[in-house]
C-alpha positions as CSV (number, residue, x, y, z in Angstrom):
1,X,103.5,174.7,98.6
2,X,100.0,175.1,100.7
3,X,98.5,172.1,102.1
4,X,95.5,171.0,100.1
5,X,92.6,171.8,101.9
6,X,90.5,168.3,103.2
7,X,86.8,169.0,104.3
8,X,83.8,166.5,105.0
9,X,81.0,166.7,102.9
10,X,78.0,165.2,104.1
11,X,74.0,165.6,104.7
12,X,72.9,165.2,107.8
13,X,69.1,164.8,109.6
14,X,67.8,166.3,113.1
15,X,69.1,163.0,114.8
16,X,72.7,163.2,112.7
17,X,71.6,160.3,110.1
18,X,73.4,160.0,106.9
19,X,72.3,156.7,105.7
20,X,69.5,153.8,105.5
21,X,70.5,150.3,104.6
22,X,73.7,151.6,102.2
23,X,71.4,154.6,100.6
24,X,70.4,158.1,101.3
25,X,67.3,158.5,103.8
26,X,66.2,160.6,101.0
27,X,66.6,162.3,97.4
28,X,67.4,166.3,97.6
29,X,67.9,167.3,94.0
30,X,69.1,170.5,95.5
31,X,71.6,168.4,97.5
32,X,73.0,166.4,95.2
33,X,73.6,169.2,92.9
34,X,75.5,171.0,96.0
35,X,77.7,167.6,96.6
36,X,78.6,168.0,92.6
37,X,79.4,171.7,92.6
38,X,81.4,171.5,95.4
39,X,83.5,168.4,94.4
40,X,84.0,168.3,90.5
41,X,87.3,168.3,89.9
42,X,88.6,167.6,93.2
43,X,89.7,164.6,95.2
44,X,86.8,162.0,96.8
45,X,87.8,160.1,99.5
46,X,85.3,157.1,100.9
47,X,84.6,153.8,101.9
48,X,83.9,150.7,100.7
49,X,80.5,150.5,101.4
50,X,79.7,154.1,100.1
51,X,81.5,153.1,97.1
52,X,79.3,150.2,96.8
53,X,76.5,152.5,97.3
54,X,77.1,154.5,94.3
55,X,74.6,153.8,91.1
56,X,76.9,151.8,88.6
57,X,76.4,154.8,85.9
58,X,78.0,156.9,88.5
59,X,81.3,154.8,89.2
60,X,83.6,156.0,89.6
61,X,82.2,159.5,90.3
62,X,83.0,161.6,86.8
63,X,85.3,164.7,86.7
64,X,86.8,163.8,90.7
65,X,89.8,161.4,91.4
66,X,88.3,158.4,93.4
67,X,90.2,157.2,96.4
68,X,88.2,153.9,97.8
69,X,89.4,153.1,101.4
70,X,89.0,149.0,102.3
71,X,90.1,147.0,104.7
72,X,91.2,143.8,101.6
73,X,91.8,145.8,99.0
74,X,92.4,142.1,97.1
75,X,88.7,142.0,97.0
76,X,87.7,144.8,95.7
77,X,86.8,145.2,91.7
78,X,87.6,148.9,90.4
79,X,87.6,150.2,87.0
80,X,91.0,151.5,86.2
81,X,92.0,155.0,88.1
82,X,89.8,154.2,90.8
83,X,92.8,154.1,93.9
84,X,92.6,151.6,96.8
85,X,94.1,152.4,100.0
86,X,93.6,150.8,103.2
87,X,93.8,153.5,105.8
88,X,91.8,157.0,105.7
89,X,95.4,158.8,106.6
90,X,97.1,157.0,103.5
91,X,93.8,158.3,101.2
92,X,94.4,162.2,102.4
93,X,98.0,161.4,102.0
94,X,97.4,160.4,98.3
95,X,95.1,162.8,97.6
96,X,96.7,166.2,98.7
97,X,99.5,164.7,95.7
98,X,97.2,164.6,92.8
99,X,96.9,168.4,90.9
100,X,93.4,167.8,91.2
101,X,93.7,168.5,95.5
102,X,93.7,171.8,94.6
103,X,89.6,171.7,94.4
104,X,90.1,170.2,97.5
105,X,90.4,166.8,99.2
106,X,86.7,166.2,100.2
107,X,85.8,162.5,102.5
108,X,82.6,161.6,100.9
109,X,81.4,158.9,103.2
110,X,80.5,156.5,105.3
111,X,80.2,156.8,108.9
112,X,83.4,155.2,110.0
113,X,85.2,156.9,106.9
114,X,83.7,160.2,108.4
115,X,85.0,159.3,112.2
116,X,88.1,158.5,111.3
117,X,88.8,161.7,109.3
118,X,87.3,164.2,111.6
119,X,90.0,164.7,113.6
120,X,92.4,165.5,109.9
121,X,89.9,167.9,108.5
122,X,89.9,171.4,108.0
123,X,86.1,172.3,107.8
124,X,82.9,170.2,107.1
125,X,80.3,171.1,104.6
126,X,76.9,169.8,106.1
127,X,73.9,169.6,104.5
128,X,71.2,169.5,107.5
129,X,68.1,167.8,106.2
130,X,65.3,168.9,108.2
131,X,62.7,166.6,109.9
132,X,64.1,163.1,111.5
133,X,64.3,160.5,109.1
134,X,64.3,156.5,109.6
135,X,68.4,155.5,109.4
136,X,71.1,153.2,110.5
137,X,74.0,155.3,110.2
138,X,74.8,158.7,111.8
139,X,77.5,161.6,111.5
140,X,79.9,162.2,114.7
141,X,79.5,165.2,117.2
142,X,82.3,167.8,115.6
143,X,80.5,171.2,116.8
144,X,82.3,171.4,119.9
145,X,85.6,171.7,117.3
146,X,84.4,173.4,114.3
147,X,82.9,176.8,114.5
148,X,79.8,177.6,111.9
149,X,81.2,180.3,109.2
150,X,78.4,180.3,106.9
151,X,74.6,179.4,106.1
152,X,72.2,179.4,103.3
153,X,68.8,178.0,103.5
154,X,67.6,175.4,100.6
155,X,64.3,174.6,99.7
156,X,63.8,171.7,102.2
157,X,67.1,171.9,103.7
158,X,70.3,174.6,105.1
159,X,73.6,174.2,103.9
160,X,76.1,175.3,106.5
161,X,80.1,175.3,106.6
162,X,82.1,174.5,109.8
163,X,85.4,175.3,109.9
164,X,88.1,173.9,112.2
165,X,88.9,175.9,115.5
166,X,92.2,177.3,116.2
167,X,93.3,176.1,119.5
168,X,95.4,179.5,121.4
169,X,98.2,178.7,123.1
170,X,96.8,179.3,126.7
171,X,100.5,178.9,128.1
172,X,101.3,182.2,126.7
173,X,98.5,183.9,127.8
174,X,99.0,183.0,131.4
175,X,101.0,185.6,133.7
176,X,103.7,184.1,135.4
């Protein structure tokens, strides 16, 4: 059986910021409805604090499988079939086993949740706001291993998919 795919999803400014005080920087209708097509009825993967984040009406997120990664999983409140794990490998571990993986396995957030993962995904799906907006939390450089495989432009922002570079085997390329 295939591996289930695990990609970032994330919007991203000019200066790489994703957040402002536990919120968005700002409210893309076009983006929002982007993070929804690509994750319904996949697997979400994300932190405490963007958990926290999320408008009550909206927890957990309908028609995904929520994975919640925490450090004391003892204090956090959940409704039922929200998961708790405390490590971002056990969360991509649990995810590619639910049916649901199949959508994809997709990290969701914050910025340590996004650090850690990076080096375990397979492509990131970046929203790139334009302008440079007031923030406190920003998305890791990944260019230099992801290569850019497709763009579309949005009204007031480009929606872009990086996938994960193949490293070649420069041993067996070398004469000896």
């Amino acid at each position: 059986m295939a591996r289930a795919p695990v990609a970032a999803v994330v919007a991203m400014d000019d200066a790489r910021i994703i957040g402002r005080k536990g919120s968005l920087p700002w409210h893309l209708p076009e983006d929002l409805a982007h993070f929804k097509s690509l994750t319904l009825g996949g697997v979400v993967v994300m932190g405490r604090k963007t958990w926290d984040s999320l408008p009550a009406k909206f927890k957990p997120l309908p028609g995904r499988v929520n994975i919640v990664v925490t450090r004391n999983p003892e204090a956090l409140s959940v409704p039922q079939g929200v998961h708790l794990v405390t490590s971002v490998a056990a969360a991509l571990e649990m995810g590619r086993g639910f049916t649901e993986a199949q959508r994809g396995v997709w990290v969701i957030g914050g910025a340590e949740i996004y650090r850690l993962s990076l080096p375990l995904i397979d492509e990131v799906h970046l929203t790139h706001v334009h302008g440079v907006h007031e923030g406190d939390a920003a998305f890791p450089p990944f260019e230099s291993d992801f290569e850019l495989v497709s763009e579309r432009a949005g009204e007031a922002c480009a929606f872009k998919v990086f996938r994960r570079r193949h490293v070649k085997d420069v041993g067996a390329s070398r004469k000896t």
